[in-house]
C-alpha positions as CSV (number, residue, x, y, z in Angstrom):
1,X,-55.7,38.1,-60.5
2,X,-55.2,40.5,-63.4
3,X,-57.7,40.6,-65.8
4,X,-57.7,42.7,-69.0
5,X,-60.9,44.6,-70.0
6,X,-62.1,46.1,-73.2
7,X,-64.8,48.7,-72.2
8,X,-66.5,51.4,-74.8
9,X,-65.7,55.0,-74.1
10,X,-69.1,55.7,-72.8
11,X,-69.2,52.6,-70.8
12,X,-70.3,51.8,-67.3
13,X,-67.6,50.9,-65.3
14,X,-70.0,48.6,-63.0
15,X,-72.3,47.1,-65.9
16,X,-68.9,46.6,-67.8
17,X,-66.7,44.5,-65.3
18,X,-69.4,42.5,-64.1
19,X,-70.5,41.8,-67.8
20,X,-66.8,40.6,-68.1
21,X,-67.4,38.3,-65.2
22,X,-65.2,40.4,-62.4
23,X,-66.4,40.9,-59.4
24,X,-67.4,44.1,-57.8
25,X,-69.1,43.1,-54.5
26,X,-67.9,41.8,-51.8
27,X,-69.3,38.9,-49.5
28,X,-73.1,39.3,-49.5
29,X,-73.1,43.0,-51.1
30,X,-73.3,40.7,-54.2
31,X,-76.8,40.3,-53.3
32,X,-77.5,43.2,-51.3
33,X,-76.6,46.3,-53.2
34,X,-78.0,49.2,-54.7
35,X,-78.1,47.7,-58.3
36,X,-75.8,50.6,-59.4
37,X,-77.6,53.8,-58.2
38,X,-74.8,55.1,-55.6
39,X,-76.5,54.6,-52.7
40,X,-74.8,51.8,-51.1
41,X,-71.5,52.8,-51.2
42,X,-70.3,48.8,-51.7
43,X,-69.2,48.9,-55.7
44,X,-65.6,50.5,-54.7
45,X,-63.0,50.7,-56.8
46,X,-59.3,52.2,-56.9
47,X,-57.9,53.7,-59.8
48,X,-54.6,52.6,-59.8
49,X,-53.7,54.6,-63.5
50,X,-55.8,56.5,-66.1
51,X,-57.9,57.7,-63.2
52,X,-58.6,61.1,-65.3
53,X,-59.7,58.9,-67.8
54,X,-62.9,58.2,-65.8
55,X,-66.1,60.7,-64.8
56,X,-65.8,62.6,-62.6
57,X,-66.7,62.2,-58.9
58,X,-70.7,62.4,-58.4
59,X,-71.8,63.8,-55.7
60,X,-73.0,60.4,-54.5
61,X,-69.3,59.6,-54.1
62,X,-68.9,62.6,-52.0
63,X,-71.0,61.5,-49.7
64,X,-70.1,57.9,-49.5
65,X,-66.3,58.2,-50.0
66,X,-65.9,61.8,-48.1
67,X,-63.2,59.8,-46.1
68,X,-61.7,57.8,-48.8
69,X,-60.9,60.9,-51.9
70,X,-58.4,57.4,-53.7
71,X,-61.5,55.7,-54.3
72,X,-64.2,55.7,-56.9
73,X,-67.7,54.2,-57.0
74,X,-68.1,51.7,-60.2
75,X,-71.4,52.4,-60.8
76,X,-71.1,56.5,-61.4
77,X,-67.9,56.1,-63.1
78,X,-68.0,56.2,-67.4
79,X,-65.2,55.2,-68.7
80,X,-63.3,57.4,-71.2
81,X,-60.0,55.8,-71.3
82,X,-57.8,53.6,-70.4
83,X,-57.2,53.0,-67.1
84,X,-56.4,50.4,-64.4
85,X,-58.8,49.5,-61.7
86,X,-58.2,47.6,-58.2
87,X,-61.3,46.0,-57.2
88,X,-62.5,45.0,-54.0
89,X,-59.4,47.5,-52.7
């Protein structure tokens, strides 16, 4: 389902789709997660466009993505663009 998002520049990716009601977790990560501080790797994301229009990479998502360099976590990506973002890829 395709949902269009208006996010500040400045934003939190994380804090911004699940504040538009699109979901970020899946199964029970939705409870059991680190609340956005990068350290359970479960918030994933693909950039599908724009993706230089995020942050970049933290190092937290070098250590939790080293074998996955297409994906982002939401919650250490700021939005500075537009872009266009798979969840639960």
């Amino acid at each position: 389902l395709d949902k269009v998002v208006t996010v500040p520049s400045g934003a939190n990716l994380r804090e911004s789709l699940m504040d538009a009601g699109v979901t970020v977790y899946p199964f029970v990560f939705a409870l059991l997660n680190c609340r956005g501080k990068g350290l359970c790797g479960t918030c994933r994301v693909k950039p599908v466009d724009g993706a230089d229009n995020l942050s970049p990479r933290t190092q937290a998502e070098a250590k939790k993505l080293a074998r996955r360099p297409d994906l982002r976590l939401a919650c250490q990506c700021v939005v500075r663009g537009d872009c266009t973002i798979q969840t639960l890829p």
